[in-house]
mmCIF file as gemmi writes it, N, C-alpha and C atoms, coordinates in Angstrom:
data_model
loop_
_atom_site.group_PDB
_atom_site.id
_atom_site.type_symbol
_atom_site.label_atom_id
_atom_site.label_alt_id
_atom_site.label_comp_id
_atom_site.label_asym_id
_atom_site.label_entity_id
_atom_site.label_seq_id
_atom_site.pdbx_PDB_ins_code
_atom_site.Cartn_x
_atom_site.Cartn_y
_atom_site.Cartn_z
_atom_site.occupancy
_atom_site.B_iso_or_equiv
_atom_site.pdbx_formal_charge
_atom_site.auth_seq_id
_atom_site.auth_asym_id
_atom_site.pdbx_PDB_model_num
ATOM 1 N N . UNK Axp A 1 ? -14.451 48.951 89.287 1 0 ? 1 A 1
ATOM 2 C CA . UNK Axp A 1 ? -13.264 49.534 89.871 1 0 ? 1 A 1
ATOM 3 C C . UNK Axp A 1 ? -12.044 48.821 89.303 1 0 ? 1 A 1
ATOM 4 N N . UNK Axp A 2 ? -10.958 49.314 89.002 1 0 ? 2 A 1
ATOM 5 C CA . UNK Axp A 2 ? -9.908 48.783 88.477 1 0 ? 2 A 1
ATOM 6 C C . UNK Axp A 2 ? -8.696 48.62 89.313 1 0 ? 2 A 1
ATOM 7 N N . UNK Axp A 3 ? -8.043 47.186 89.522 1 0 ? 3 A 1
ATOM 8 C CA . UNK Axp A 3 ? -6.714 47.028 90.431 1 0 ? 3 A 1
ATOM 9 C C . UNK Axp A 3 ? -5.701 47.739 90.087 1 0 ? 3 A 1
ATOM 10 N N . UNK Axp A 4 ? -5.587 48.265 89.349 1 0 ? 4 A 1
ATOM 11 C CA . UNK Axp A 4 ? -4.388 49.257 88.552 1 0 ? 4 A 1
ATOM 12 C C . UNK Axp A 4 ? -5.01 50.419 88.156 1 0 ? 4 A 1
ATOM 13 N N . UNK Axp A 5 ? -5.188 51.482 88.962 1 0 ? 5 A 1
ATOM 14 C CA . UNK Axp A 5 ? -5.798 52.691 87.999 1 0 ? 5 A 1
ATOM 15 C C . UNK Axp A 5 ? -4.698 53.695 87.654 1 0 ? 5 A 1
ATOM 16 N N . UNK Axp A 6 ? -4.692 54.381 86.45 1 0 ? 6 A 1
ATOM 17 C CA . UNK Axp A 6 ? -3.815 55.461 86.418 1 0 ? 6 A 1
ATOM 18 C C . UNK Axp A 6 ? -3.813 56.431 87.236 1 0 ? 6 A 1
ATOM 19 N N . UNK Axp A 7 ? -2.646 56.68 87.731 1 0 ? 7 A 1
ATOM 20 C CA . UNK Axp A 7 ? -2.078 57.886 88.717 1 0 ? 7 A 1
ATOM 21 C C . UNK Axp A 7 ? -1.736 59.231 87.809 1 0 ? 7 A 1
ATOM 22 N N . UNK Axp A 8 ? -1.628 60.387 88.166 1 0 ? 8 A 1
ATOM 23 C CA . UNK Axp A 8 ? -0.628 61.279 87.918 1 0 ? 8 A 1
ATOM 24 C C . UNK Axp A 8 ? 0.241 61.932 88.752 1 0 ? 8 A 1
ATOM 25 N N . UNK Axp A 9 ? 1.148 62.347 88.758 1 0 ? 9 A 1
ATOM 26 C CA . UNK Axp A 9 ? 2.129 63.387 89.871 1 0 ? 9 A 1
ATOM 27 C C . UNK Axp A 9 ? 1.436 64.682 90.044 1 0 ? 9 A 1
ATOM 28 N N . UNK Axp A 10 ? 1.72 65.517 90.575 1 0 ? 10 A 1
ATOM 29 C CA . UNK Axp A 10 ? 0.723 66.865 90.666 1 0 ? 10 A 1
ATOM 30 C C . UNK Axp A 10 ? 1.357 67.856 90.073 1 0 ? 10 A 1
ATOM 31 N N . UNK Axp A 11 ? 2.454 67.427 89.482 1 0 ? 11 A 1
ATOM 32 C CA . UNK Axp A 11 ? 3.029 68.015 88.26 1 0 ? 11 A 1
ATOM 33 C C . UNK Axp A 11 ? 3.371 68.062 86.971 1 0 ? 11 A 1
ATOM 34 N N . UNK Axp A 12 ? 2.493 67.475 87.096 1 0 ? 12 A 1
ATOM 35 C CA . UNK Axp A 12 ? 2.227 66.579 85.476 1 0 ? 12 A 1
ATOM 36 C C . UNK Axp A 12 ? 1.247 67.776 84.483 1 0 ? 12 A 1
ATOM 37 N N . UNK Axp A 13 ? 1.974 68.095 83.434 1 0 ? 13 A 1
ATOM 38 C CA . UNK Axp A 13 ? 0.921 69.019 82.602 1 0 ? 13 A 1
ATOM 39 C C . UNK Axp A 13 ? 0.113 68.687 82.653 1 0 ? 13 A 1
ATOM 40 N N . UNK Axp A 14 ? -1.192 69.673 82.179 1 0 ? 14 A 1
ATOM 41 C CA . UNK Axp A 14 ? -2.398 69.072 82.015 1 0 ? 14 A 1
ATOM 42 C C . UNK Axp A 14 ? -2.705 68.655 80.764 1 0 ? 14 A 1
ATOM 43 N N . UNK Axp A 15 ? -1.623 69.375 79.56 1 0 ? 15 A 1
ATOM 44 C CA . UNK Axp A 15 ? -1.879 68.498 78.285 1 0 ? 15 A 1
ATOM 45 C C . UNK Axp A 15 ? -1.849 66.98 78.483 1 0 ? 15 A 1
ATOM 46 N N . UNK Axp A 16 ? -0.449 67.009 79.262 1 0 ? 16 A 1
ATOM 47 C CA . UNK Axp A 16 ? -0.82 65.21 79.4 1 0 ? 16 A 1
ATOM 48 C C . UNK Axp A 16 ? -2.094 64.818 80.083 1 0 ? 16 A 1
ATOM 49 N N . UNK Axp A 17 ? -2.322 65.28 81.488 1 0 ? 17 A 1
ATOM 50 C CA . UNK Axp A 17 ? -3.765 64.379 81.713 1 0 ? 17 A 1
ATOM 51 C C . UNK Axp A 17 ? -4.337 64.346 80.951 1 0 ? 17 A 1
ATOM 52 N N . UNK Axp A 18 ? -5.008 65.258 80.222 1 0 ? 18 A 1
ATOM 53 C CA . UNK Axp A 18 ? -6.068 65.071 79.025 1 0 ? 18 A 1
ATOM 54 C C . UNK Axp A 18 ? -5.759 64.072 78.281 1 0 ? 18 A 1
ATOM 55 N N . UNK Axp A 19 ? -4.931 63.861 77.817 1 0 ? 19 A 1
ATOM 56 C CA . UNK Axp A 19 ? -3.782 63.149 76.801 1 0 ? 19 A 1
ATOM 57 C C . UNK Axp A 19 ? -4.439 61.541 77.671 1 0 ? 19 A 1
ATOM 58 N N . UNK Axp A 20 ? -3.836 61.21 78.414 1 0 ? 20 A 1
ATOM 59 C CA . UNK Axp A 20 ? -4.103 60.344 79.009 1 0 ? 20 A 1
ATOM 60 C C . UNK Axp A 20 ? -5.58 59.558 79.52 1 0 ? 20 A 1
ATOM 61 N N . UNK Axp A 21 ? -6.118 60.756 79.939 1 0 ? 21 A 1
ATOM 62 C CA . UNK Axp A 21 ? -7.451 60.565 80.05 1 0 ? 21 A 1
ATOM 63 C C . UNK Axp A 21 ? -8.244 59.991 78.786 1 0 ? 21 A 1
ATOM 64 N N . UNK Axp A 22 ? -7.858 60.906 77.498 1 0 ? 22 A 1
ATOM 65 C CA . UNK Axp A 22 ? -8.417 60.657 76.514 1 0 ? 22 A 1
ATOM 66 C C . UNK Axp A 22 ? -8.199 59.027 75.79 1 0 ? 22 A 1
ATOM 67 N N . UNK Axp A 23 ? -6.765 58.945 76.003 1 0 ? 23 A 1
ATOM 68 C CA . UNK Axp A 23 ? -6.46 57.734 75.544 1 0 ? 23 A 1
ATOM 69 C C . UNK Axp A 23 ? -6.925 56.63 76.213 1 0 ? 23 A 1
ATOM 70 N N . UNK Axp A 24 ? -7.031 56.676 77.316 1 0 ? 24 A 1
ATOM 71 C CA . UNK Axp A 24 ? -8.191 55.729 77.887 1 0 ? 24 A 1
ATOM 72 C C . UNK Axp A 24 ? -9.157 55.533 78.215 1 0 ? 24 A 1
ATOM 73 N N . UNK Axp A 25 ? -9.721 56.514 77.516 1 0 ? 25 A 1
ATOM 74 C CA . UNK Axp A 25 ? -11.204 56.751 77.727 1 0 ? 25 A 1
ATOM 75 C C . UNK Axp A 25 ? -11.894 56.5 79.18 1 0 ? 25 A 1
ATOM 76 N N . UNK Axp A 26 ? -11.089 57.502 80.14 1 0 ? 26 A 1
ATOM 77 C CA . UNK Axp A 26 ? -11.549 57.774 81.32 1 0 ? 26 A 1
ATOM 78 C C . UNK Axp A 26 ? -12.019 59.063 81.872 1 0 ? 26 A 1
ATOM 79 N N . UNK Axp A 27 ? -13.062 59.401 82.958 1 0 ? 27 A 1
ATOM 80 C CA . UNK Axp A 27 ? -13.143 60.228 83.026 1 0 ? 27 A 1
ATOM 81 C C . UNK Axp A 27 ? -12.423 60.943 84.561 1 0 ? 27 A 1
ATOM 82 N N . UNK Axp A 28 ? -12.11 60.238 84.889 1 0 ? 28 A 1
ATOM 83 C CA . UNK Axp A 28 ? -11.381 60.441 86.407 1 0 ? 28 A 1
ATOM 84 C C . UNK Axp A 28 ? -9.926 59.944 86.792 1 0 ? 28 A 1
ATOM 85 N N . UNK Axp A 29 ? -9.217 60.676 86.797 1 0 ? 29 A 1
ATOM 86 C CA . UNK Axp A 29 ? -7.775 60.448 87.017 1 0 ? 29 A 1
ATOM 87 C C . UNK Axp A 29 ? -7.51 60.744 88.391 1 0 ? 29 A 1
ATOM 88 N N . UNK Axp A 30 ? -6.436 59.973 89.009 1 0 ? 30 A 1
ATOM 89 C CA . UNK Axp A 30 ? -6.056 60.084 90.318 1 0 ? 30 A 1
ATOM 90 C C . UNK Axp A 30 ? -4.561 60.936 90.551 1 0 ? 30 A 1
ATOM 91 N N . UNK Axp A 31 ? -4.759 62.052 91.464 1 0 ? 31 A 1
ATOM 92 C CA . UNK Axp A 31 ? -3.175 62.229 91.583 1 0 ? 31 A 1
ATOM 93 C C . UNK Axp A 31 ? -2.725 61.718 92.735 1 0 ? 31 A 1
ATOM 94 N N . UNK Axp A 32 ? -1.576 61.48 92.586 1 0 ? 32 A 1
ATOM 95 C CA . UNK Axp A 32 ? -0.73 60.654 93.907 1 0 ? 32 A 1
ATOM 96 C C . UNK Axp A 32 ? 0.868 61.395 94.122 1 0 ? 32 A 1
ATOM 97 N N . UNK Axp A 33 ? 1.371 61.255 95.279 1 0 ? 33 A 1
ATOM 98 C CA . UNK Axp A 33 ? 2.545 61.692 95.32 1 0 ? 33 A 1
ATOM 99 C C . UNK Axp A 33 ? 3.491 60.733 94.979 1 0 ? 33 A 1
ATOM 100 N N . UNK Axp A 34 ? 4.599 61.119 94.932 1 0 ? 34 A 1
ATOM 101 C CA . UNK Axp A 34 ? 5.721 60.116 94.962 1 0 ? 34 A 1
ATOM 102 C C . UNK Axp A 34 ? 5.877 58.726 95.742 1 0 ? 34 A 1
ATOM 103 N N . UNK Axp A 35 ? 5.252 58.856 97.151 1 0 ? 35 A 1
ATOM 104 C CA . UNK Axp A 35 ? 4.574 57.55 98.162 1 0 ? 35 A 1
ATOM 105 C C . UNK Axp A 35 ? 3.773 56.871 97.586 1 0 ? 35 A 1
ATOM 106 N N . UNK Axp A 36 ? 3.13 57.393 96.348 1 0 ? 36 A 1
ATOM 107 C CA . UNK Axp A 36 ? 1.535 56.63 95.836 1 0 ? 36 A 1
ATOM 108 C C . UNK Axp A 36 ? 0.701 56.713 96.712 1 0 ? 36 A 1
ATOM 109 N N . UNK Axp A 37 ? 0.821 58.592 97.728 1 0 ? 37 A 1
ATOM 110 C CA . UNK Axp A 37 ? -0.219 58.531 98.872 1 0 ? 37 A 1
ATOM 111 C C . UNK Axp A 37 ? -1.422 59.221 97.694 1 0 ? 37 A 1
ATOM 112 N N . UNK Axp A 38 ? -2.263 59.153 98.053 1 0 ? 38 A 1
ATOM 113 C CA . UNK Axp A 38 ? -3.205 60.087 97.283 1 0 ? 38 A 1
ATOM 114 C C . UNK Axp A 38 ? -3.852 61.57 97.349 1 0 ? 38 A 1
ATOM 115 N N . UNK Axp A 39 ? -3.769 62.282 96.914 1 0 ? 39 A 1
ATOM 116 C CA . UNK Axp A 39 ? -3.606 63.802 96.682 1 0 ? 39 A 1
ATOM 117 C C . UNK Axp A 39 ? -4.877 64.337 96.534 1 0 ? 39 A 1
ATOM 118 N N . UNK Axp A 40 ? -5.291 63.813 95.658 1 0 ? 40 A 1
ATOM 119 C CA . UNK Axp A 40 ? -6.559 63.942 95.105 1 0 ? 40 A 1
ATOM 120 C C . UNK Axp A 40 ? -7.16 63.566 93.263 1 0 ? 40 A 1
ATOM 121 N N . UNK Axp A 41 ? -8.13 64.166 93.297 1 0 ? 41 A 1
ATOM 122 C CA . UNK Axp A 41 ? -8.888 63.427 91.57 1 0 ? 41 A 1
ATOM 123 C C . UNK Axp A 41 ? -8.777 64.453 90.676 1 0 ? 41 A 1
ATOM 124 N N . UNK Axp A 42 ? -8.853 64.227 89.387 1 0 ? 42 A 1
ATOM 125 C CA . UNK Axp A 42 ? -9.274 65.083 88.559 1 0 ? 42 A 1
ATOM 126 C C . UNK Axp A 42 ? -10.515 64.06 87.533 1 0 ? 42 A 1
ATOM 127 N N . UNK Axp A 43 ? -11.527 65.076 87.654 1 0 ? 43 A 1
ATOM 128 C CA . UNK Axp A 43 ? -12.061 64.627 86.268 1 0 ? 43 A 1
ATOM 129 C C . UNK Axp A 43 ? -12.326 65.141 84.978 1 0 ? 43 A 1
ATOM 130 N N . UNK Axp A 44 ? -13.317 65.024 84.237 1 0 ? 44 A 1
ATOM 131 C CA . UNK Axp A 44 ? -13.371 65.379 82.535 1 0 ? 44 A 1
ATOM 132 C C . UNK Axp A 44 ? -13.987 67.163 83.258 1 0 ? 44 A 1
ATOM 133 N N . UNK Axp A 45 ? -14.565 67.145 84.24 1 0 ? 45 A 1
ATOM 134 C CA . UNK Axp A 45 ? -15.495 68.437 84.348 1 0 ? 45 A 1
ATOM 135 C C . UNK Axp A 45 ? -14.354 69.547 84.964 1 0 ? 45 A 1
ATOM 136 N N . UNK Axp A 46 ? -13.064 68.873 85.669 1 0 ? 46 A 1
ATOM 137 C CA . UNK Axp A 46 ? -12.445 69.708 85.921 1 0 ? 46 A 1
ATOM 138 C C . UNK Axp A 46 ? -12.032 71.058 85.073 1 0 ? 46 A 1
ATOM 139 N N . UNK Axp A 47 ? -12.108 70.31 83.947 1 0 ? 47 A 1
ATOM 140 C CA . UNK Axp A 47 ? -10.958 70.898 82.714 1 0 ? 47 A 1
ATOM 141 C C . UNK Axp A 47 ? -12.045 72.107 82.317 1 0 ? 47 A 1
ATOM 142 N N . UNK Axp A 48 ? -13.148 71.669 82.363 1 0 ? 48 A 1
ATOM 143 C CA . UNK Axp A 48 ? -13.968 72.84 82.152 1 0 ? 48 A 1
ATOM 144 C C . UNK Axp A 48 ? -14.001 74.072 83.035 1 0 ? 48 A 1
ATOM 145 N N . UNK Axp A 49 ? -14.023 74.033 84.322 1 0 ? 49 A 1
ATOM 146 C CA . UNK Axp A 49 ? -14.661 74.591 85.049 1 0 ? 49 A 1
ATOM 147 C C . UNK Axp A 49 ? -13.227 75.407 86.624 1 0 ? 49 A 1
ATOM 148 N N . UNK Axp A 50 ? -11.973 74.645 86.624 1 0 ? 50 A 1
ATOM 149 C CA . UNK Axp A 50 ? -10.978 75.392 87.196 1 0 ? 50 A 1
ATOM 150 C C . UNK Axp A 50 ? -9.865 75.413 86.744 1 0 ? 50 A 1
ATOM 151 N N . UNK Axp A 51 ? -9.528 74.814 85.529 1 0 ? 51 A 1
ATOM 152 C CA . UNK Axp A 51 ? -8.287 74.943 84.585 1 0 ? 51 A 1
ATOM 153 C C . UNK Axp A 51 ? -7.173 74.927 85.666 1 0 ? 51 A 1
ATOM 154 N N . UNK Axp A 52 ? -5.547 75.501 84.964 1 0 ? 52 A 1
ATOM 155 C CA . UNK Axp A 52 ? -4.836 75.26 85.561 1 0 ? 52 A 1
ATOM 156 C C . UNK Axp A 52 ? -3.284 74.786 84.675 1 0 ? 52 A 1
ATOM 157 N N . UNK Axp A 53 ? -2.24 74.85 85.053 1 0 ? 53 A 1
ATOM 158 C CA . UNK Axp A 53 ? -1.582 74.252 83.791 1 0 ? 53 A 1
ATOM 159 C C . UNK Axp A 53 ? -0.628 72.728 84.456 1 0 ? 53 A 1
ATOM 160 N N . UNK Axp A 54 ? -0.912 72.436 85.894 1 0 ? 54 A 1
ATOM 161 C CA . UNK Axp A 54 ? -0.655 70.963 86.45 1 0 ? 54 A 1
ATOM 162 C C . UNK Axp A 54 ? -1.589 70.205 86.814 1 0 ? 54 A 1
ATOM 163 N N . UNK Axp A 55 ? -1.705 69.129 87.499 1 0 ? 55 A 1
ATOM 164 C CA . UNK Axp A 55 ? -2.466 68.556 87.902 1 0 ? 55 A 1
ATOM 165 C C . UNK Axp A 55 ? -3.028 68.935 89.348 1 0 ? 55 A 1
ATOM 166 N N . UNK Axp A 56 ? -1.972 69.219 89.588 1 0 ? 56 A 1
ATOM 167 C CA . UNK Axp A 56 ? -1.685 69.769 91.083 1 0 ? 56 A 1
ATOM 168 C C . UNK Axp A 56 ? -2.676 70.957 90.997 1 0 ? 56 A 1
ATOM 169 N N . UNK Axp A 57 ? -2.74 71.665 90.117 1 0 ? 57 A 1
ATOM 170 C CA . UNK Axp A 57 ? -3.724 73.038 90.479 1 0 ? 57 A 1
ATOM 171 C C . UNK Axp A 57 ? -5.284 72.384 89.621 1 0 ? 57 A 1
ATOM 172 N N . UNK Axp A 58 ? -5.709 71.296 89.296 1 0 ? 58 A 1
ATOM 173 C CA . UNK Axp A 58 ? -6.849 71.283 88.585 1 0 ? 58 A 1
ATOM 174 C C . UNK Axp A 58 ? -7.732 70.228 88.9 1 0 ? 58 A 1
ATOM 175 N N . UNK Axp A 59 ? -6.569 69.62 90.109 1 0 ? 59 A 1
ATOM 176 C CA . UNK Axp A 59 ? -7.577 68.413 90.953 1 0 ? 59 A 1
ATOM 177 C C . UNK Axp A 59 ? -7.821 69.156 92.212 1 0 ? 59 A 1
ATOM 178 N N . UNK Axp A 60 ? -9.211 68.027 92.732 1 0 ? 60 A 1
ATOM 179 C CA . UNK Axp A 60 ? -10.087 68.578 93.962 1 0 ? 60 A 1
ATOM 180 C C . UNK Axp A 60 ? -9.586 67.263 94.759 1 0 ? 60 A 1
ATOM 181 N N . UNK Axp A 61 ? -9.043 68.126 96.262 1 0 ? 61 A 1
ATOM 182 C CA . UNK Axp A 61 ? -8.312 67.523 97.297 1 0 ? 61 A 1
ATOM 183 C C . UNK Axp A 61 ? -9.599 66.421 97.668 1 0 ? 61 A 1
């Protein structure tokens, strides 16, 4: 588990998550609001399977 994990906003393209994801070779990204409350996840299987063009529409609450 990591003390610092990457966040995204839920409006964050999804080119970038990928982008991001990829560059760190992760498979699970967190979205958070502006509070840093947590929103929900996205992972690598999302992208397959409910697309979307934010984060906000391609993570599971």
């Amino acid at each position: 588990m990591s003390r610092n994990p990457l966040t995204v906003r839920p409006a964050t393209p999804t080119e970038e998550v990928a982008k991001m994801m990829d560059g760190a070779r992760i498979r699970h990204l967190l979205v958070c609001n502006n509070k840093e409350r947590l929103l929900g996840i996205i992972s690598d299987r999302d992208f397959q399977y409910r697309g979307g063009a934010t984060a906000g529409a391609l993570m599971t609450p």
